[in-house]
Structures are given as C-alpha cells and as structure tokens.
FIKOLLUM-745370 format. One record per residue: residue in one letter; x, y, z of N, C-alpha, C, O in turn. Coordinates in steps of 0.05 Angstrom, whole numbers, plus 5000, padded with zeros to 4 digits. Atoms other than C-alpha are relative to their C-alpha. Layout:
BEGIN
PT torfi   nu   nv   nw  cau  cav  caw   cu   cv   cw   ou   ov   ow
PT     a    X    Y    Z    X    Y    Z    X    Y    Z    X    Y    Z
...
END
This chain:
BEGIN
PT torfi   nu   nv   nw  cau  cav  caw   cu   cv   cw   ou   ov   ow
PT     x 4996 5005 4972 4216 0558 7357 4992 5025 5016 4998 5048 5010
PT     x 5008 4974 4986 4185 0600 7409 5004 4989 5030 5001 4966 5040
PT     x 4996 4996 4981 4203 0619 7472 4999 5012 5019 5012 5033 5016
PT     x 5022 4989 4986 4166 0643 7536 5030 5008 5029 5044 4989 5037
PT     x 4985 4998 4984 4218 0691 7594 4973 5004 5016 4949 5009 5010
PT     x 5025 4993 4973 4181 0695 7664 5014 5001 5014 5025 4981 5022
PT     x 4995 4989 4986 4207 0739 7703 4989 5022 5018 4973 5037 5008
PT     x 5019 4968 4980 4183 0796 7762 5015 5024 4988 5003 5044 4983
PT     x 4985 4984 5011 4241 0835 7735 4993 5011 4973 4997 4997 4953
PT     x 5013 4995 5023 4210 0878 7684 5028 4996 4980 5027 4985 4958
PT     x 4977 4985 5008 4286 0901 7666 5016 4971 4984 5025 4968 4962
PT     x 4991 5033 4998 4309 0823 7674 4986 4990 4966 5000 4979 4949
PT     x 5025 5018 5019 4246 0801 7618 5013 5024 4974 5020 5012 4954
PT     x 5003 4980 5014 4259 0866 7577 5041 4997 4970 5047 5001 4947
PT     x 4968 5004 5013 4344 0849 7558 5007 4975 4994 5026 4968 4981
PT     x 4999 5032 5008 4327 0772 7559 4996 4999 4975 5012 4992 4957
PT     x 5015 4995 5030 4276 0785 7505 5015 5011 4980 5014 5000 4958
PT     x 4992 4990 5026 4319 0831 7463 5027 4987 4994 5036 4988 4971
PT     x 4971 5017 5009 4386 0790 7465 4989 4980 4980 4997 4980 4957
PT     x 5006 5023 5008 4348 0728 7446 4983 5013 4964 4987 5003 4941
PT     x 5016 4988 5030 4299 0773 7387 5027 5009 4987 5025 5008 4962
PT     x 4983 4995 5019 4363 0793 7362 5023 4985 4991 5043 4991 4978
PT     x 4989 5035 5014 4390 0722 7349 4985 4988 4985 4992 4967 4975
PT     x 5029 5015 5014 4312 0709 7314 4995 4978 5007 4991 4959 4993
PT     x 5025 5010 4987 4280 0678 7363 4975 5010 5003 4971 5034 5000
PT     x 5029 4986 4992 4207 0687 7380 4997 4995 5032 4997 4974 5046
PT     x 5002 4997 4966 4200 0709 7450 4979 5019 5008 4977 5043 5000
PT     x 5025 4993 4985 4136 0722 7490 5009 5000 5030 5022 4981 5038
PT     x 5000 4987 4973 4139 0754 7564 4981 4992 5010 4959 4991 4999
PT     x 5014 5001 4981 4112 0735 7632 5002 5012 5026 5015 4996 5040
PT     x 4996 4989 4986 4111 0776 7685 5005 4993 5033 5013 5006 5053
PT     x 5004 5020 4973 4102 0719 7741 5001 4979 4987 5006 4975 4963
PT     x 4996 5027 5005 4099 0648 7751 4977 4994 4993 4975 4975 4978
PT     x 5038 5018 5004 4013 0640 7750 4996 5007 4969 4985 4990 4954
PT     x 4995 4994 5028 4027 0687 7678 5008 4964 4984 4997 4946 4971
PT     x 4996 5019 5025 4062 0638 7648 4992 4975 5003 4989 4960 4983
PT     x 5023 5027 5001 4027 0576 7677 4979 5003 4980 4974 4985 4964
PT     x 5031 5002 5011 3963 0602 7649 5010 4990 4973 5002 4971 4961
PT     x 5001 4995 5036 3995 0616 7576 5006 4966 4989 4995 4953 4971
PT     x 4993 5031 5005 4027 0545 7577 4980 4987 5001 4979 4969 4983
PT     x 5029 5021 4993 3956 0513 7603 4986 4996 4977 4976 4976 4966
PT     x 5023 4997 5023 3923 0557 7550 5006 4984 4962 4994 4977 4942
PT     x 4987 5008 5032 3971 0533 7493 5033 4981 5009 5056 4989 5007
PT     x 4980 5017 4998 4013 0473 7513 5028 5007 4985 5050 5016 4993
PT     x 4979 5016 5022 4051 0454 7445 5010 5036 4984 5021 5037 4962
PT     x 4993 4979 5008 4062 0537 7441 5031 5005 4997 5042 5010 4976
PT     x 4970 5002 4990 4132 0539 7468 5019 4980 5004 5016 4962 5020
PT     x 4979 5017 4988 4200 0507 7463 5011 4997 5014 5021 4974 5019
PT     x 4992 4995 4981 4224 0536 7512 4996 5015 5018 4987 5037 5011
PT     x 5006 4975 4979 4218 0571 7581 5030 5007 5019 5048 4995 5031
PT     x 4980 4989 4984 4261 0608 7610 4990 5020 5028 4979 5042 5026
PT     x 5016 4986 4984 4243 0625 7684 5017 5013 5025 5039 5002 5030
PT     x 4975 4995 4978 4278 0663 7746 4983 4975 5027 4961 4965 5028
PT     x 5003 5019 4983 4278 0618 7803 4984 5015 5031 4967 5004 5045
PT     x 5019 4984 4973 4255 0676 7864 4974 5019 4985 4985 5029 4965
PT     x 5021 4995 5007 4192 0705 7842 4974 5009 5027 4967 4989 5039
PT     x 5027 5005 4987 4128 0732 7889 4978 4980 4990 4976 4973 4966
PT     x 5008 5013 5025 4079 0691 7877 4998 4968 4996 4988 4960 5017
PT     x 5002 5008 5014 4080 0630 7842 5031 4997 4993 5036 4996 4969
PT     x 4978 5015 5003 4160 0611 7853 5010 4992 4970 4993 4988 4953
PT     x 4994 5018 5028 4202 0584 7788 4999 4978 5003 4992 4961 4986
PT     x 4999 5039 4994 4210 0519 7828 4975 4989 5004 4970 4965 5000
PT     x 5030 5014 4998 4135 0517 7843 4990 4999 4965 4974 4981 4960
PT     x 5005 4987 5022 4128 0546 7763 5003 4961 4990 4984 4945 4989
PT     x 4979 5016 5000 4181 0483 7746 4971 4967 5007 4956 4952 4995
PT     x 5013 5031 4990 4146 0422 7784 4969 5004 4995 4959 4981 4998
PT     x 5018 5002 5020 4080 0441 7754 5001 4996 4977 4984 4981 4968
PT     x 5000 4999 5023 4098 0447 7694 5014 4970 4990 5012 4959 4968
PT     x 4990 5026 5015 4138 0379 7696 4972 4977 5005 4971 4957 4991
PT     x 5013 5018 4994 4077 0343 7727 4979 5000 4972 4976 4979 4960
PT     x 5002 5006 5028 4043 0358 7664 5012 4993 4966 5004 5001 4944
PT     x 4981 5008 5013 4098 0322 7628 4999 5009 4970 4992 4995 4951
PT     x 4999 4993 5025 4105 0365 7571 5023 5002 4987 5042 5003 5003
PT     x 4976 5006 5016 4160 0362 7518 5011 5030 4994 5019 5039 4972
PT     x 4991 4970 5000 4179 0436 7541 5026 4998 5021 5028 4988 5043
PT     x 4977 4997 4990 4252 0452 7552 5005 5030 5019 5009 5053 5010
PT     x 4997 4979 4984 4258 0496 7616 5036 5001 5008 5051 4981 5011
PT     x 4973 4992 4993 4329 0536 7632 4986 5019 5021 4966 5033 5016
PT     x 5003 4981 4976 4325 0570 7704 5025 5014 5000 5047 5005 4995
PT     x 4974 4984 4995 4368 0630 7717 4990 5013 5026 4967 5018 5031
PT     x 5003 4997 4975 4378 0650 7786 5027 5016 5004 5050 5012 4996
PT     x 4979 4978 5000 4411 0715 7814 5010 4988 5029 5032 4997 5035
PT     x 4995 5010 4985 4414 0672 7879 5021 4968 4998 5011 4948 5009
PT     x 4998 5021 5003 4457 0617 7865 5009 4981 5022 5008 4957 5017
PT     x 4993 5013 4977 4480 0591 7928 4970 4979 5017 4971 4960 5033
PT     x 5024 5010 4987 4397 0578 7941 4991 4977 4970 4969 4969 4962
PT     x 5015 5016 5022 4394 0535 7880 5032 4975 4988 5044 4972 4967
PT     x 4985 5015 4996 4445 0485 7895 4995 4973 4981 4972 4967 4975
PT     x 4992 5019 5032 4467 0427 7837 4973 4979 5008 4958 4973 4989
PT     x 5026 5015 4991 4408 0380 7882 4976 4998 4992 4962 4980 4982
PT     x 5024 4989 5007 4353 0421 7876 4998 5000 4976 4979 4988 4966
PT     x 5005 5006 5027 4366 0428 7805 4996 4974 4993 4972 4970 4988
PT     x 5002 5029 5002 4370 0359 7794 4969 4983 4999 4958 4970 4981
PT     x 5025 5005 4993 4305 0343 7829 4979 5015 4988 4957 5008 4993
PT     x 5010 4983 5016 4276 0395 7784 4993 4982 4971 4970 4978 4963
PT     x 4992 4999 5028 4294 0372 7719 5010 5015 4978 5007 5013 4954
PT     x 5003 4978 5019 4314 0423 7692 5014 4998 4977 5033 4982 4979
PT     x 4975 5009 5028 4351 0422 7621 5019 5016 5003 5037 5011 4987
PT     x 4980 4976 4997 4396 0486 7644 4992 5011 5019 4971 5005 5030
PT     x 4998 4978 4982 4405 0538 7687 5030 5023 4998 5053 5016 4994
PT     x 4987 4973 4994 4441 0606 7695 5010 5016 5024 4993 5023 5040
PT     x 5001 4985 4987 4465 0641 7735 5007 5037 4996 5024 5050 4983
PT     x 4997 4975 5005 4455 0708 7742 5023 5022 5016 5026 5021 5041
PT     x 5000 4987 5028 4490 0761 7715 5013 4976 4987 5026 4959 4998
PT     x 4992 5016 5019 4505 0725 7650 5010 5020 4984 5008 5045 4987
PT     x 4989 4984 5026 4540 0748 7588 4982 4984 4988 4980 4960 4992
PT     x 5016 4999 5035 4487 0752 7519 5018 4976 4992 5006 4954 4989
PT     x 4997 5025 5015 4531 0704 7494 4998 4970 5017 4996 4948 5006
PT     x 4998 5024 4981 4533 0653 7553 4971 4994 4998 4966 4970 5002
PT     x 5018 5008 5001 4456 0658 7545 4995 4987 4975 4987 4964 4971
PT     x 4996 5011 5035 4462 0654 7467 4995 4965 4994 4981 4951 4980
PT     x 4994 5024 5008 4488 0591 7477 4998 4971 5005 5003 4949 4994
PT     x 5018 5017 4989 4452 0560 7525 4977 4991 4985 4969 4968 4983
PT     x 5024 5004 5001 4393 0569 7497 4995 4984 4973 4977 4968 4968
PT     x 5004 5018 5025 4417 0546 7420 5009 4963 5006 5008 4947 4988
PT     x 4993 5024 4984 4440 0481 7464 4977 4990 5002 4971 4972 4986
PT     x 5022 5016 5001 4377 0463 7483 4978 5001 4982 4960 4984 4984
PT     x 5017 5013 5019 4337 0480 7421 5018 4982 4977 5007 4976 4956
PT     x 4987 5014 5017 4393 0441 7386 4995 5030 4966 4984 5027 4944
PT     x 4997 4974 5023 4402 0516 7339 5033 5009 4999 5041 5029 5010
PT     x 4975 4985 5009 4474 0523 7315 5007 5012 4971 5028 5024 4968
END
C-alpha cells in the first residue's frame, strides 16, 4: 500500500511522512495540489491513498479532491485541515471524502485513521 501526503507545509509533509514510514507504510511527498495531480495522472493505480491539506496556494485540496473524484478512481482520500471551522461536515460530504483531520492531530489519531481506511490492523 502506498501513500501520497500533499501538502505546502514542508514541516506538515516531513512528520506526516515519518509517523506513517514508521508504521511501514510507503509514503511519497507532494509539495502542492498540481504535484500530486500530475503524479496521480502519471500513475493512477500508484496510490492507496492520499492524504491532502485542504488550504493550499495553488491548486486547493478541495479543487485537488473534486478532480481527482471526477476521474473516479478507486483512491482513498483523508483531508486534514488546520482550518476546521472552513471545512464544515457539508462540504465534506459533497467532497467525498473517506476521512478527514483535523489539524493538530496526535500520530496515533492519524495511525488510525489511516489503518481504517486501508482496512490495516
């Protein structure tokens, strides 16, 4: 199972990555939202999961999100958002999203998210 963070937050992408590599996952970094569009474009059936922040310059998570669902792919996205008041139970909804975060999290609150939706206990 591999799994793609995309975030602007280098710091954000950098403690995602090593919580999750040190549960043995495989996790690849995006630095933006057009980043990890491309990688997904370039290699659909690459990733099980994405994990993306929701404010971003750029290329949005919610613009990231409703691209990525219009090419109905069988990729499980979790949004984490340090804004949560702008990402109200609706918007998620209308999203699809399989999860969401809010940020700060506790390592294990992500842990457990994330073995939730690849079904990894």
């Amino acid at each position: 199972m591999k799994i793609l963070i995309c975030d602007d937050e280098r710091l954000v992408r950098t403690i995602v990555s090593t919580i999750l590599q040190s549960a043995g996952h495989q996790v690849e970094t995006a630095c933006d939202g057009r980043e990890a569009l491309a990688r997904i474009q370039a290699g659909p059936d690459d990733f099980d999961l994405l994990i993306t922040d929701n404010r971003m310059p750029g290329l949005t998570g919610v613009e990231l999100v409703q691209e990525l669902r219009a090419m109905r792919l069988p990729l499980k996205i979790l949004m984490i958002c340090g804004f949560p008041h702008r990402c109200d139970k609706g918007a998620r909804d209308r999203l699809d999203l399989d999860g969401f975060l809010n940020k700060p999290f506790k390592p294990a609150d992500l842990l457990e998210r994330v073995n939730d939706l690849l079904c990894v206990h």
